[in-house]
PDBQT receptor file of N, H, CA, C and O in Angstrom, charges set to zero:
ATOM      1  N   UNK A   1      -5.461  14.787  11.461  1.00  0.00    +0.000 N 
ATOM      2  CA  UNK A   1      -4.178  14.136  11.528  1.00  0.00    +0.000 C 
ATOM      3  C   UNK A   1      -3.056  15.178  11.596  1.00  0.00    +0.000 C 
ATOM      4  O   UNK A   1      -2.108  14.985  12.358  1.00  0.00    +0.000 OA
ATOM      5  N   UNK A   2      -3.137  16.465  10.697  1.00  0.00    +0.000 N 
ATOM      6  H   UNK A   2      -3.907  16.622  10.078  1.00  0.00    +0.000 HD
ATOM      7  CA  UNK A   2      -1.956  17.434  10.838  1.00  0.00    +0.000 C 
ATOM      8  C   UNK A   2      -2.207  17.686  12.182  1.00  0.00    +0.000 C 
ATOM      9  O   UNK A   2      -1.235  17.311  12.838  1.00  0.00    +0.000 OA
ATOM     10  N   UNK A   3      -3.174  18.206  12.953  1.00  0.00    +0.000 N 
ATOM     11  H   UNK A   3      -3.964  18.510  12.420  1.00  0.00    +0.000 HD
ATOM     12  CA  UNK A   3      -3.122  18.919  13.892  1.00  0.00    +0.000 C 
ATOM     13  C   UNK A   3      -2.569  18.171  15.040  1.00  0.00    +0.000 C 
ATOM     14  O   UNK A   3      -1.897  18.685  15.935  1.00  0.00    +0.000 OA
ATOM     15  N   UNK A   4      -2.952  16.705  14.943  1.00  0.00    +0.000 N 
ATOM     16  H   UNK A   4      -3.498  16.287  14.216  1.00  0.00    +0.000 HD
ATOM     17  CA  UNK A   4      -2.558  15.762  15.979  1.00  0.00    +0.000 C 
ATOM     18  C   UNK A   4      -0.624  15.799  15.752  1.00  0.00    +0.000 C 
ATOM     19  O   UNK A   4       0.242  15.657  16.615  1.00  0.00    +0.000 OA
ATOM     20  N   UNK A   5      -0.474  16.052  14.228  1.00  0.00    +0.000 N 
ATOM     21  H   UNK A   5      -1.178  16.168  13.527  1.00  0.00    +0.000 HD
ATOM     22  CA  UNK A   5       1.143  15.537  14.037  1.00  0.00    +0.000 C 
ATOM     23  C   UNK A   5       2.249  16.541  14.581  1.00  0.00    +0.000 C 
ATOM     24  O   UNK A   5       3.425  16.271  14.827  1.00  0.00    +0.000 OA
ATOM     25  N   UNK A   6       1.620  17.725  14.708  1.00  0.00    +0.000 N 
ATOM     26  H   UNK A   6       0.665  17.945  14.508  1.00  0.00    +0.000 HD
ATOM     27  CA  UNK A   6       2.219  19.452  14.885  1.00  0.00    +0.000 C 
ATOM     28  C   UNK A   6       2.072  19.562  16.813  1.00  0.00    +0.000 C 
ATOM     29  O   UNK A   6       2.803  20.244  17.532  1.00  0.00    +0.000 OA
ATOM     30  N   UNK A   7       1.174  18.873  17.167  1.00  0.00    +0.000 N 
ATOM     31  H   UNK A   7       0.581  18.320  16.583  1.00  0.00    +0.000 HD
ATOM     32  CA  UNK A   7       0.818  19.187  18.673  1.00  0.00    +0.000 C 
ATOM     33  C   UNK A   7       1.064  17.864  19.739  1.00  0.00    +0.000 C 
ATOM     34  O   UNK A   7       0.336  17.706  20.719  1.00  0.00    +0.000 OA
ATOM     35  N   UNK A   8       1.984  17.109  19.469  1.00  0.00    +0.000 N 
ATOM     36  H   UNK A   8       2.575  17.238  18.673  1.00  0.00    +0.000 HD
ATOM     37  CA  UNK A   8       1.443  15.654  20.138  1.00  0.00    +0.000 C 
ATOM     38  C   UNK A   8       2.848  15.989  20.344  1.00  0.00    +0.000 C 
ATOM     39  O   UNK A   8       3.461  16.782  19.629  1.00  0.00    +0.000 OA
ATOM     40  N   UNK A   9       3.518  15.143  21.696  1.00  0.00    +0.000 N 
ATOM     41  H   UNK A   9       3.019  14.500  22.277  1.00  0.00    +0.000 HD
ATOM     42  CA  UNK A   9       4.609  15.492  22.380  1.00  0.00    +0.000 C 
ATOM     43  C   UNK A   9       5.331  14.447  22.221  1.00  0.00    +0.000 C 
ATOM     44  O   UNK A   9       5.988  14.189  23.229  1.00  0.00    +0.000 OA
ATOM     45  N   UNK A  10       5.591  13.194  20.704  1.00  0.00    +0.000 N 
ATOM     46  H   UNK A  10       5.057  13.403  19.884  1.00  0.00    +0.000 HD
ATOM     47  CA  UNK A  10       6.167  12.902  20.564  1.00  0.00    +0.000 C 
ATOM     48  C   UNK A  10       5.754  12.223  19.111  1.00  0.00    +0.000 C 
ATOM     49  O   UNK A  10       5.186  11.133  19.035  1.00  0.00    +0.000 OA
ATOM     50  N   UNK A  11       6.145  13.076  17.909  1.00  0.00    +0.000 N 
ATOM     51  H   UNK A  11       6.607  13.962  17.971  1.00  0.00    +0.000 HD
ATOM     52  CA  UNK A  11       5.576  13.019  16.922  1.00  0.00    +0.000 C 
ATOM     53  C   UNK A  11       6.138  11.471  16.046  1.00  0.00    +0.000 C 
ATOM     54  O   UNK A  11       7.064  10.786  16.479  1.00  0.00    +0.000 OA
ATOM     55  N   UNK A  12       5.492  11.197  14.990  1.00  0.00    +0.000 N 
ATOM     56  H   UNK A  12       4.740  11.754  14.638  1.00  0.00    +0.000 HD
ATOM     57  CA  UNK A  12       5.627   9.853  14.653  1.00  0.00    +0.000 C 
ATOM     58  C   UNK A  12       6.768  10.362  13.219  1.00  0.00    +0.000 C 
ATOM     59  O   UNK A  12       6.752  11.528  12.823  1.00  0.00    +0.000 OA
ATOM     60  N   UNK A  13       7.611   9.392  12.635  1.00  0.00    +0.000 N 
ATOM     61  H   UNK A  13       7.623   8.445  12.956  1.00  0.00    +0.000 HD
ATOM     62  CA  UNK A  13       8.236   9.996  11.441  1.00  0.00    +0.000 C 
ATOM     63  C   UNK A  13       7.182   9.876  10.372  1.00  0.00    +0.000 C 
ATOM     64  O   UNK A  13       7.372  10.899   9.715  1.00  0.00    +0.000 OA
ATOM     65  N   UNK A  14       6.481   9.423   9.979  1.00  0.00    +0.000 N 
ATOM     66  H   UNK A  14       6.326   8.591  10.513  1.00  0.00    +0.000 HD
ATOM     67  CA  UNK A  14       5.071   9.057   9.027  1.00  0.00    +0.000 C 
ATOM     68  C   UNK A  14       4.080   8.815   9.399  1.00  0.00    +0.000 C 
ATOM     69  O   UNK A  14       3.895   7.915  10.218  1.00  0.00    +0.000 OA
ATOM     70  N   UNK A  15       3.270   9.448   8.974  1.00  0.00    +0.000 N 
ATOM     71  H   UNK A  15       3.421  10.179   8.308  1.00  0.00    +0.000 HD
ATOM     72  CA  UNK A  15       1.556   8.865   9.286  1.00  0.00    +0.000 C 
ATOM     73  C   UNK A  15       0.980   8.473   7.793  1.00  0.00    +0.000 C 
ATOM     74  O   UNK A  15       1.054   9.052   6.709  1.00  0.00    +0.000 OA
ATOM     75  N   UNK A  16       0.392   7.275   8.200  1.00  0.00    +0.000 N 
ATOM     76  H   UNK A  16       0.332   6.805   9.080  1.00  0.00    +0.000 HD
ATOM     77  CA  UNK A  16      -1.036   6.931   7.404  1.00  0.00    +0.000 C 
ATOM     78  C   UNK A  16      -2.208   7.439   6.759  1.00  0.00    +0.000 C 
ATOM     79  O   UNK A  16      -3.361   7.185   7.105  1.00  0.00    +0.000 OA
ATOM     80  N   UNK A  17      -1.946   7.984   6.045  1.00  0.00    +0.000 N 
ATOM     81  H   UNK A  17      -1.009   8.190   5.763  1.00  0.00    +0.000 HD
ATOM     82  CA  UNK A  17      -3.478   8.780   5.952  1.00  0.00    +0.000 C 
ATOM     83  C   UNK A  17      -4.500   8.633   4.885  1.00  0.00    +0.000 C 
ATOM     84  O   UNK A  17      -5.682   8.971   4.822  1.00  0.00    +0.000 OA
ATOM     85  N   UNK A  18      -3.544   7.917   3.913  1.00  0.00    +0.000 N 
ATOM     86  H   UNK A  18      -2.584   7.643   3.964  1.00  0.00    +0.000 HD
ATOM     87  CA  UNK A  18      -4.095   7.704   2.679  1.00  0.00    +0.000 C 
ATOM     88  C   UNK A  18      -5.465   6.359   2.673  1.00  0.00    +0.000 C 
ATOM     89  O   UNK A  18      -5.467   5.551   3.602  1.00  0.00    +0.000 OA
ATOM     90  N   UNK A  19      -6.474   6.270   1.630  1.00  0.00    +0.000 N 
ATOM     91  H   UNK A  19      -6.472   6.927   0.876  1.00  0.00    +0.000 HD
ATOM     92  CA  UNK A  19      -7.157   4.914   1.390  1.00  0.00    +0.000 C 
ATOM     93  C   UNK A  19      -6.123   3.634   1.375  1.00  0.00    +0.000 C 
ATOM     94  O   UNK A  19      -5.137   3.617   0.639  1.00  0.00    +0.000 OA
ATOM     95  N   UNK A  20      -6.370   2.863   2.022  1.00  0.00    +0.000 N 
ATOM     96  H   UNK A  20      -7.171   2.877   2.619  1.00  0.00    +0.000 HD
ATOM     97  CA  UNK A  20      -5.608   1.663   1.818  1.00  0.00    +0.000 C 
ATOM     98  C   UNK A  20      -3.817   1.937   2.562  1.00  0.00    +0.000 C 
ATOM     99  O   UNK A  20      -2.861   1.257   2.187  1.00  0.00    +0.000 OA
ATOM    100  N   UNK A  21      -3.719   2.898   3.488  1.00  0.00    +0.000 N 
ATOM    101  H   UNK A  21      -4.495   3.450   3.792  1.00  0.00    +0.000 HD
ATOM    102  CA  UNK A  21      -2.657   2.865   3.965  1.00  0.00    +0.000 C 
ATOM    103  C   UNK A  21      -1.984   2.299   4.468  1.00  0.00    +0.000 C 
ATOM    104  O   UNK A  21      -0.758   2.377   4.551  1.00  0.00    +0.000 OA
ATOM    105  N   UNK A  22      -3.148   1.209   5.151  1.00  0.00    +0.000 N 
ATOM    106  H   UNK A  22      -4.144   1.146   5.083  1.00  0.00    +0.000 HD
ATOM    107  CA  UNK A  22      -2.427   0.223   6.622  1.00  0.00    +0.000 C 
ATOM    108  C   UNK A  22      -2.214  -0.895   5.380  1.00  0.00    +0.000 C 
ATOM    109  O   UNK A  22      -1.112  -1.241   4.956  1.00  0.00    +0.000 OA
ATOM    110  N   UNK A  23      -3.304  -1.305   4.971  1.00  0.00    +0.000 N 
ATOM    111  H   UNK A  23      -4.200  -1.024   5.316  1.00  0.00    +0.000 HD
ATOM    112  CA  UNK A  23      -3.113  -2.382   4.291  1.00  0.00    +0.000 C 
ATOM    113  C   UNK A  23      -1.614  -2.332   3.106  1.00  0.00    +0.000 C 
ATOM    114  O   UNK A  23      -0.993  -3.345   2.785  1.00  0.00    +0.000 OA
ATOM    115  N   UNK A  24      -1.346  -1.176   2.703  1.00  0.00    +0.000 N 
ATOM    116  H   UNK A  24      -1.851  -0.353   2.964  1.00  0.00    +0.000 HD
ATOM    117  CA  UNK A  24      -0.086  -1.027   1.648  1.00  0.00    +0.000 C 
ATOM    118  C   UNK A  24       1.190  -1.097   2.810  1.00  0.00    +0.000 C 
ATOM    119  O   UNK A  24       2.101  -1.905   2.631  1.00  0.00    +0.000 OA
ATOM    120  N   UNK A  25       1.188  -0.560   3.519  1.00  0.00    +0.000 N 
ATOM    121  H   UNK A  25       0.448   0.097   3.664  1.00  0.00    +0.000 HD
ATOM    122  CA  UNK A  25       2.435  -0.582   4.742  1.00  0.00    +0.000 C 
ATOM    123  C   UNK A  25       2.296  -2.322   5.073  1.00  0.00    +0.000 C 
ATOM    124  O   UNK A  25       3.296  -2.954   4.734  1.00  0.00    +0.000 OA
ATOM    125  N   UNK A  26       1.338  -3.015   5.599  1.00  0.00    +0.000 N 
ATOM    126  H   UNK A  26       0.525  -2.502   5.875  1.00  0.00    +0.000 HD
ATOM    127  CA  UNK A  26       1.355  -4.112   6.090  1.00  0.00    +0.000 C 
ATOM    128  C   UNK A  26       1.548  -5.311   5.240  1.00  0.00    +0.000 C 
ATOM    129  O   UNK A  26       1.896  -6.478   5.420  1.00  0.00    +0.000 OA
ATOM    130  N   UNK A  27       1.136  -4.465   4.108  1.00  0.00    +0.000 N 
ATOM    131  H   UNK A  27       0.854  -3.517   3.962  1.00  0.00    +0.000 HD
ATOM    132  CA  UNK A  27       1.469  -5.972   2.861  1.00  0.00    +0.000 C 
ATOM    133  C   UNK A  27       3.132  -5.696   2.629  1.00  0.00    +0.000 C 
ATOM    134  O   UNK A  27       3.884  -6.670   2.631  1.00  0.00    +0.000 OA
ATOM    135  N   UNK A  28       3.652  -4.378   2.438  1.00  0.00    +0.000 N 
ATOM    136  H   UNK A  28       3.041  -3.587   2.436  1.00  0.00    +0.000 HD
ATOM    137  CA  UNK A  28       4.602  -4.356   2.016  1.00  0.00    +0.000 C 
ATOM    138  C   UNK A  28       5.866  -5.133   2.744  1.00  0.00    +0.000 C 
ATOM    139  O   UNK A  28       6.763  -5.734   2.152  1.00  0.00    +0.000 OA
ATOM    140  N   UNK A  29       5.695  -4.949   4.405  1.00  0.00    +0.000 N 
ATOM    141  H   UNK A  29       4.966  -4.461   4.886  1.00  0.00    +0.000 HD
ATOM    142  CA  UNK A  29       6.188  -5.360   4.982  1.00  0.00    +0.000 C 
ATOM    143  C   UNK A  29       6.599  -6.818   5.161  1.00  0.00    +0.000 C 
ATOM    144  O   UNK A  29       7.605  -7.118   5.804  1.00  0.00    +0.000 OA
ATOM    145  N   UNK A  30       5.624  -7.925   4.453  1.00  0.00    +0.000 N 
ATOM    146  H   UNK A  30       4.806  -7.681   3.931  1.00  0.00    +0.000 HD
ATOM    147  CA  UNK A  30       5.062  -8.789   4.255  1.00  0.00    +0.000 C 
ATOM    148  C   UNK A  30       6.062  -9.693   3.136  1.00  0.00    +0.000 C 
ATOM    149  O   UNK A  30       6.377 -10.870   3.314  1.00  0.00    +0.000 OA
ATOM    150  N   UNK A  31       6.430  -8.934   2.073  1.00  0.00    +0.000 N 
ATOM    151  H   UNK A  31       6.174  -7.979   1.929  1.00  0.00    +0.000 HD
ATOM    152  CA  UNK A  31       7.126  -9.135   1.689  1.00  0.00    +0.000 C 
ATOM    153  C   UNK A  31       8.638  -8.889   0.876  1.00  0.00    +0.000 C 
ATOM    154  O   UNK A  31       9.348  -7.906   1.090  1.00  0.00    +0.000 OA
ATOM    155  N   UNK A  32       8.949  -9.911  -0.027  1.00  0.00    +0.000 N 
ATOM    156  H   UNK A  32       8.372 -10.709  -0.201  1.00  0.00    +0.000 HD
ATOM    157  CA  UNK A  32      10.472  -9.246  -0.037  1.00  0.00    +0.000 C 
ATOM    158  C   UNK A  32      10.758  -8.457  -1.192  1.00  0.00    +0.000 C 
ATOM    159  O   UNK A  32       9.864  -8.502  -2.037  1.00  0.00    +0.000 OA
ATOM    160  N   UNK A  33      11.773  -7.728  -1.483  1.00  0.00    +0.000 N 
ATOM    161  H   UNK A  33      12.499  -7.692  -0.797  1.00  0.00    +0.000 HD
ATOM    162  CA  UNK A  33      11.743  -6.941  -2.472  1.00  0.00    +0.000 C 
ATOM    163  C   UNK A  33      11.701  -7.773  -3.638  1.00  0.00    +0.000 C 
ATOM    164  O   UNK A  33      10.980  -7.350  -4.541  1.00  0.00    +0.000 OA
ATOM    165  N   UNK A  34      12.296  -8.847  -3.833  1.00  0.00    +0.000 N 
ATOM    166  H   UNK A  34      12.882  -9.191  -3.099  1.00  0.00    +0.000 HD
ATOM    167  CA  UNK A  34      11.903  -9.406  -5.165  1.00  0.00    +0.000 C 
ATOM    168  C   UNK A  34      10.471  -9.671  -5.568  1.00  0.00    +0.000 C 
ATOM    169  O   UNK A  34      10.110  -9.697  -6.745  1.00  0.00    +0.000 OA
ATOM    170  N   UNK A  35       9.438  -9.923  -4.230  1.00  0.00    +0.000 N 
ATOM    171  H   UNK A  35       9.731  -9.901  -3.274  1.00  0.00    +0.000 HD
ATOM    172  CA  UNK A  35       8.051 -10.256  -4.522  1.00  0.00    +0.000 C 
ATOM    173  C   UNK A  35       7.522  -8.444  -5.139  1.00  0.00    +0.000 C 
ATOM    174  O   UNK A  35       6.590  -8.248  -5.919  1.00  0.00    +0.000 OA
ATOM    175  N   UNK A  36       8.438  -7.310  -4.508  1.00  0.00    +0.000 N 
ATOM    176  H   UNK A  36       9.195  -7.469  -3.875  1.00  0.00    +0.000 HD
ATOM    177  CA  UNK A  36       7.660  -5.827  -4.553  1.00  0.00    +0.000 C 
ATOM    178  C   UNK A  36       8.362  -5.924  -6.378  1.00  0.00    +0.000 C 
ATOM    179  O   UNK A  36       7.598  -5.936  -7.343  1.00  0.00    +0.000 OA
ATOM    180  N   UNK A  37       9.686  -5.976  -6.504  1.00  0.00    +0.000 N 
ATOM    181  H   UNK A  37      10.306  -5.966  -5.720  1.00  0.00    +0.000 HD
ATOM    182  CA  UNK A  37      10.213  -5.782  -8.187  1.00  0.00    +0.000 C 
ATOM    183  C   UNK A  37       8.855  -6.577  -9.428  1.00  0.00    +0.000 C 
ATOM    184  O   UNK A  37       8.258  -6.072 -10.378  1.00  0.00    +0.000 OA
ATOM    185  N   UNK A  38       8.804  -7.993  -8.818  1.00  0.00    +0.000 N 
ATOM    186  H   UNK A  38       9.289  -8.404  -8.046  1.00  0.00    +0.000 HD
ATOM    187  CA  UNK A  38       8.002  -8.902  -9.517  1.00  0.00    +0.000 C 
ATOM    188  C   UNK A  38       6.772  -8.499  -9.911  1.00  0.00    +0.000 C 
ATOM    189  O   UNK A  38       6.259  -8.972 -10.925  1.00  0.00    +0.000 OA
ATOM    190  N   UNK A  39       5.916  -7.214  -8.854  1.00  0.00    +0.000 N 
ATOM    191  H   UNK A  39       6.333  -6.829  -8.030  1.00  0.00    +0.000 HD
ATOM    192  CA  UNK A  39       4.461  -7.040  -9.041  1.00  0.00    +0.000 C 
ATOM    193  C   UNK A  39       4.968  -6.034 -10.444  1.00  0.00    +0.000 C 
ATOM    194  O   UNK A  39       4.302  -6.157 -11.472  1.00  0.00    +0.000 OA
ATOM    195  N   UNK A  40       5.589  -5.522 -10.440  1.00  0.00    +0.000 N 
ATOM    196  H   UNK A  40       6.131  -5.422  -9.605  1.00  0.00    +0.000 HD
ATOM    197  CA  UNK A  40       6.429  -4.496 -12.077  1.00  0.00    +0.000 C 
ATOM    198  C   UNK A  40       6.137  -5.482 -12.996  1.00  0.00    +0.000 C 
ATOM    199  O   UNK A  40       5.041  -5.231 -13.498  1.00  0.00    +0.000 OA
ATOM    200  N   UNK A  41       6.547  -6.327 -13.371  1.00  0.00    +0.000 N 
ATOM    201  H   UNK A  41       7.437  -6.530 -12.963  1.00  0.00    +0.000 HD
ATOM    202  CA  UNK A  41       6.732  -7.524 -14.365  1.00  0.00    +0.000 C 
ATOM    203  C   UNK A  41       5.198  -7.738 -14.709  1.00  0.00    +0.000 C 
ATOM    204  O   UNK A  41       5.076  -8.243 -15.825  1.00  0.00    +0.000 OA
ATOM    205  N   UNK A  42       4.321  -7.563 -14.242  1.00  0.00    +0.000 N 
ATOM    206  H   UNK A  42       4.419  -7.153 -13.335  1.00  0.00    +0.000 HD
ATOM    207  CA  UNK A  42       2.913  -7.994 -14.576  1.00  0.00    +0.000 C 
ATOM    208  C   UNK A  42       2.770  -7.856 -16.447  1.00  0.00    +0.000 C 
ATOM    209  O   UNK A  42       3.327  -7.022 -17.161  1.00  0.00    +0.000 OA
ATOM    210  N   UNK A  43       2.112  -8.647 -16.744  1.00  0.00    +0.000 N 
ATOM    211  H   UNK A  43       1.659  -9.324 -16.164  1.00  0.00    +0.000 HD
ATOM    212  CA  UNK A  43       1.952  -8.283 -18.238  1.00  0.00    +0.000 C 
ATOM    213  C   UNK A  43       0.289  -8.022 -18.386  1.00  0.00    +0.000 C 
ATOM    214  O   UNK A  43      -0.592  -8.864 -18.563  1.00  0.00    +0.000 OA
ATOM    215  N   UNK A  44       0.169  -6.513 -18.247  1.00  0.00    +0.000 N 
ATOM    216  H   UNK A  44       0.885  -5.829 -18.104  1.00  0.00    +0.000 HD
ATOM    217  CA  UNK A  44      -1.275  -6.319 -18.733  1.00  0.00    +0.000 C 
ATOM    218  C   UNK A  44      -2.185  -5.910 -17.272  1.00  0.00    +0.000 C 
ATOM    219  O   UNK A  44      -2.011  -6.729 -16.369  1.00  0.00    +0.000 OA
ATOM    220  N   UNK A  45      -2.853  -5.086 -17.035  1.00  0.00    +0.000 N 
ATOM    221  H   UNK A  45      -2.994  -4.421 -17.768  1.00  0.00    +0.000 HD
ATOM    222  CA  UNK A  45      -3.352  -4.454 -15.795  1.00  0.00    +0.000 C 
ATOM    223  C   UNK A  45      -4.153  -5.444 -15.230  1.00  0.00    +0.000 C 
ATOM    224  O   UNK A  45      -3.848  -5.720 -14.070  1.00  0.00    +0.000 OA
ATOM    225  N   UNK A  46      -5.162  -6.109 -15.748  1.00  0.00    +0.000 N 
ATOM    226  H   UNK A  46      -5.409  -5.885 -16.691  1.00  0.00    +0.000 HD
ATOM    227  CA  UNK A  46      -6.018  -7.436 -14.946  1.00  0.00    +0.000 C 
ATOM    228  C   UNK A  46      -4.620  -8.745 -14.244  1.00  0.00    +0.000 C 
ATOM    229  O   UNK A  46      -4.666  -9.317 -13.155  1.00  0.00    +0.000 OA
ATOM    230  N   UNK A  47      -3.803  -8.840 -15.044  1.00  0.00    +0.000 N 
ATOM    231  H   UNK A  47      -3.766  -8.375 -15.929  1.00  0.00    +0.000 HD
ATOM    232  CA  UNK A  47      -2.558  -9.150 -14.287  1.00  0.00    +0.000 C 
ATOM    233  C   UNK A  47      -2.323  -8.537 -13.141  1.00  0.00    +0.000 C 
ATOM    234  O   UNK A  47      -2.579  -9.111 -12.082  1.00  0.00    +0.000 OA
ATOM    235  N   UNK A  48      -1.650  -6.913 -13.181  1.00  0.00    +0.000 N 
ATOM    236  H   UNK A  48      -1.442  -6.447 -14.040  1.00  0.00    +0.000 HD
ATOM    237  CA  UNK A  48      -1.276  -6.701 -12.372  1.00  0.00    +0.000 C 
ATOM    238  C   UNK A  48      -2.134  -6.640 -11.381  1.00  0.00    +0.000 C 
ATOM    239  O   UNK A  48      -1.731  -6.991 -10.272  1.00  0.00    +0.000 OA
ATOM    240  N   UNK A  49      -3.620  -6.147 -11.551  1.00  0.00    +0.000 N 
ATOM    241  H   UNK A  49      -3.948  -5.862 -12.452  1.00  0.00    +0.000 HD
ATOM    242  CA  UNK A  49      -4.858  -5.704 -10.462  1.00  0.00    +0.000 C 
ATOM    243  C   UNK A  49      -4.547  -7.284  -9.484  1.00  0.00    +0.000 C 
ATOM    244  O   UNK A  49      -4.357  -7.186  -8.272  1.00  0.00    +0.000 OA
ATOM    245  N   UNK A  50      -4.531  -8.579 -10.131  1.00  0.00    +0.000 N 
ATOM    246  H   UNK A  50      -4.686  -8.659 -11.116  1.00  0.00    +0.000 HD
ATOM    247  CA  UNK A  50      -4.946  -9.557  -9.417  1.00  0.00    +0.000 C 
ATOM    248  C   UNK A  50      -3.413  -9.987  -8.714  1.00  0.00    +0.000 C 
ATOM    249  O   UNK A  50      -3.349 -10.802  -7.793  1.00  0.00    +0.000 OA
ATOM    250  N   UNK A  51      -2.464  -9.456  -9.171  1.00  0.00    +0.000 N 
ATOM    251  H   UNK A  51      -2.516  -8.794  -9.919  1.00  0.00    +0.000 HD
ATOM    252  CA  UNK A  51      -1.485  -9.644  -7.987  1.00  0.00    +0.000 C 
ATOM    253  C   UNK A  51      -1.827  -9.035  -6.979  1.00  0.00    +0.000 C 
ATOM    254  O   UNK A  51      -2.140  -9.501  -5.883  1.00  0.00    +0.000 OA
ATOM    255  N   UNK A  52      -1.740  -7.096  -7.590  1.00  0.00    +0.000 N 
ATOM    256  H   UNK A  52      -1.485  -6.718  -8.480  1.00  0.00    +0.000 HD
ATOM    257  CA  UNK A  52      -1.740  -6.249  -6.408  1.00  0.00    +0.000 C 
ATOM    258  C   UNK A  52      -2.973  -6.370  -5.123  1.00  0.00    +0.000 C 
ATOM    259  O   UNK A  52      -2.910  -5.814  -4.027  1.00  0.00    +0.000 OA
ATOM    260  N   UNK A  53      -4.060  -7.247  -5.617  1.00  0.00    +0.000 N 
ATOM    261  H   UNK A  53      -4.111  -7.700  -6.508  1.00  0.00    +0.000 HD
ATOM    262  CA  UNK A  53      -4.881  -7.815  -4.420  1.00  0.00    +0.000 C 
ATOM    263  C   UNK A  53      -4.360  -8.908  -3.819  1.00  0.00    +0.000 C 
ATOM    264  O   UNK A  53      -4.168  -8.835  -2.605  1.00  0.00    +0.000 OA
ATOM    265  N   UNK A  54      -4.082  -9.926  -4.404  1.00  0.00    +0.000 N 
ATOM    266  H   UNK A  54      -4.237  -9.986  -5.390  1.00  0.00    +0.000 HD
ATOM    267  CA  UNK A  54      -3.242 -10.733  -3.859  1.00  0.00    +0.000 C 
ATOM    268  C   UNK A  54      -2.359 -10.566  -2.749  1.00  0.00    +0.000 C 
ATOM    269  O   UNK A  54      -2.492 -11.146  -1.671  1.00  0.00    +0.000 OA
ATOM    270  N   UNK A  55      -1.310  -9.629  -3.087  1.00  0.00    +0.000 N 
ATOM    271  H   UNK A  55      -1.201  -9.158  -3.962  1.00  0.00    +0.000 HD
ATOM    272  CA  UNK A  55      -0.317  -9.013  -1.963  1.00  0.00    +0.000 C 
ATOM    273  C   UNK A  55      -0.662  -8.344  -0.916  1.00  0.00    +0.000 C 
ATOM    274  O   UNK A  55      -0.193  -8.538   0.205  1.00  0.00    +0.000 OA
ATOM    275  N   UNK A  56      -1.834  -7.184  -1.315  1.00  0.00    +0.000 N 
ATOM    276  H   UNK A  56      -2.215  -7.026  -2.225  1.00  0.00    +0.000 HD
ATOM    277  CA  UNK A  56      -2.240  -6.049  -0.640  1.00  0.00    +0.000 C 
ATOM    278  C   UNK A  56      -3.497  -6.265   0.343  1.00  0.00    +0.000 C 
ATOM    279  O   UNK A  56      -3.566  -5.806   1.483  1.00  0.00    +0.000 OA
ATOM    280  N   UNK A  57      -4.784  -7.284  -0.495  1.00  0.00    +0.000 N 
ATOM    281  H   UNK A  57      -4.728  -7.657  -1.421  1.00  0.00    +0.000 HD
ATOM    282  CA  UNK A  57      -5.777  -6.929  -0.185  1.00  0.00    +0.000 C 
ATOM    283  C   UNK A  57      -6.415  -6.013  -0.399  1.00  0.00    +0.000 C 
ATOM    284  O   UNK A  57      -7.409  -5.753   0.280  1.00  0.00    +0.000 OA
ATOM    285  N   UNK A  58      -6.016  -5.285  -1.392  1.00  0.00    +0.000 N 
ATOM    286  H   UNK A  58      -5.209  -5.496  -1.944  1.00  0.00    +0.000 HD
ATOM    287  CA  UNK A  58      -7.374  -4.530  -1.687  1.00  0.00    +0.000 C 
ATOM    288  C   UNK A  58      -7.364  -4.681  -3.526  1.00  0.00    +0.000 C 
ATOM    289  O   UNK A  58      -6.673  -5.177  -4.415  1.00  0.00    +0.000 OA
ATOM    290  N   UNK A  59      -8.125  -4.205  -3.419  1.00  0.00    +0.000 N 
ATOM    291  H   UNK A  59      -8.686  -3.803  -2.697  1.00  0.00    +0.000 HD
ATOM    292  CA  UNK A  59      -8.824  -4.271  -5.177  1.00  0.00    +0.000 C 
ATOM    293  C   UNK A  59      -8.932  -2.443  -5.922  1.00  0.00    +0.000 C 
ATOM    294  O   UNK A  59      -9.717  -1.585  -5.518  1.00  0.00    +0.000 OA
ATOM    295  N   UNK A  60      -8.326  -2.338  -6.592  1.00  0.00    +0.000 N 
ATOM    296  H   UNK A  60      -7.688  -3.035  -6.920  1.00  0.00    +0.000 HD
ATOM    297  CA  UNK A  60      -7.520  -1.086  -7.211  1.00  0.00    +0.000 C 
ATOM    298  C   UNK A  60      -8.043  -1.156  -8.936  1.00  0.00    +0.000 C 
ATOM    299  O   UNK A  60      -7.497  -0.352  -9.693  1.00  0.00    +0.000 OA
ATOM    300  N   UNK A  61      -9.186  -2.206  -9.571  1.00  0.00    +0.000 N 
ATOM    301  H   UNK A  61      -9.629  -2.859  -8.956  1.00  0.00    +0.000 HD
ATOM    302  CA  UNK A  61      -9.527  -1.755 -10.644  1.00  0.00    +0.000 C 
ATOM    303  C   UNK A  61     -10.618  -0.671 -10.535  1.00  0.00    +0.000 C 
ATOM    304  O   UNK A  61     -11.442  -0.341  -9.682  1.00  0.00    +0.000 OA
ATOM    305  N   UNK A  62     -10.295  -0.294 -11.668  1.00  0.00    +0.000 N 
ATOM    306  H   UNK A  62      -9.625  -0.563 -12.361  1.00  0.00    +0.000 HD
ATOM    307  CA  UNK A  62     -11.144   0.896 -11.769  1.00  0.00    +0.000 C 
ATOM    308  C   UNK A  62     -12.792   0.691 -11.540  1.00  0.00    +0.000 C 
ATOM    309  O   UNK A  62     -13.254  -0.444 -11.655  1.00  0.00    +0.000 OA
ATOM    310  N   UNK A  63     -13.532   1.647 -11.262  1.00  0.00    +0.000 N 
ATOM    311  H   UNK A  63     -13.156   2.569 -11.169  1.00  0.00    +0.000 HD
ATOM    312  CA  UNK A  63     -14.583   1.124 -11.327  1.00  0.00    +0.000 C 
ATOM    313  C   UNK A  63     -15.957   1.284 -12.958  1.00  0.00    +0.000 C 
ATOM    314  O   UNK A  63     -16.203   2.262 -13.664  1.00  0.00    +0.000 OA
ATOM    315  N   UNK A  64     -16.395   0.196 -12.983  1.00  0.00    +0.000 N 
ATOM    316  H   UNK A  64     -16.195  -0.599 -12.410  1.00  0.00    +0.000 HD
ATOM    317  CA  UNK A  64     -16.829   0.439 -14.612  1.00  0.00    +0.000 C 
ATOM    318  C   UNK A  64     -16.565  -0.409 -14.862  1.00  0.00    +0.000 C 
ATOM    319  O   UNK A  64     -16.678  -0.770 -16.034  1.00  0.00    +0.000 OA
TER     320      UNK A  64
């Protein structure tokens, strides 16, 4: 991906690169900032895990 970002003749302002990149860009987009403030408010991580799939699509508890 660096090499493509340094040599390509019309570079992008951000790339993707991370696990779950498209899906965090595409959920985010998805919705509005009060739905992004609200996932904060969670009370307790199995809370928040089952929003942040909810929104995102992906599943972010730990494993164990």
């Amino acid at each position: 991906m660096i090499h493509h970002a340094v040599t390509v003749d019309r570079p992008e302002l951000r790339y993707r690169t991370s696990w779950g990149g498209d899906h965090l860009v595409r959920g985010r987009e998805r919705m509005t900032d009060a739905d992004w403030v609200s996932l904060g408010t969670a009370e307790g991580d199995d809370e928040y895990y089952a929003r942040f799939e909810a929104l995102f699509g992906l599943d972010i508890r730990p494993a164990g």
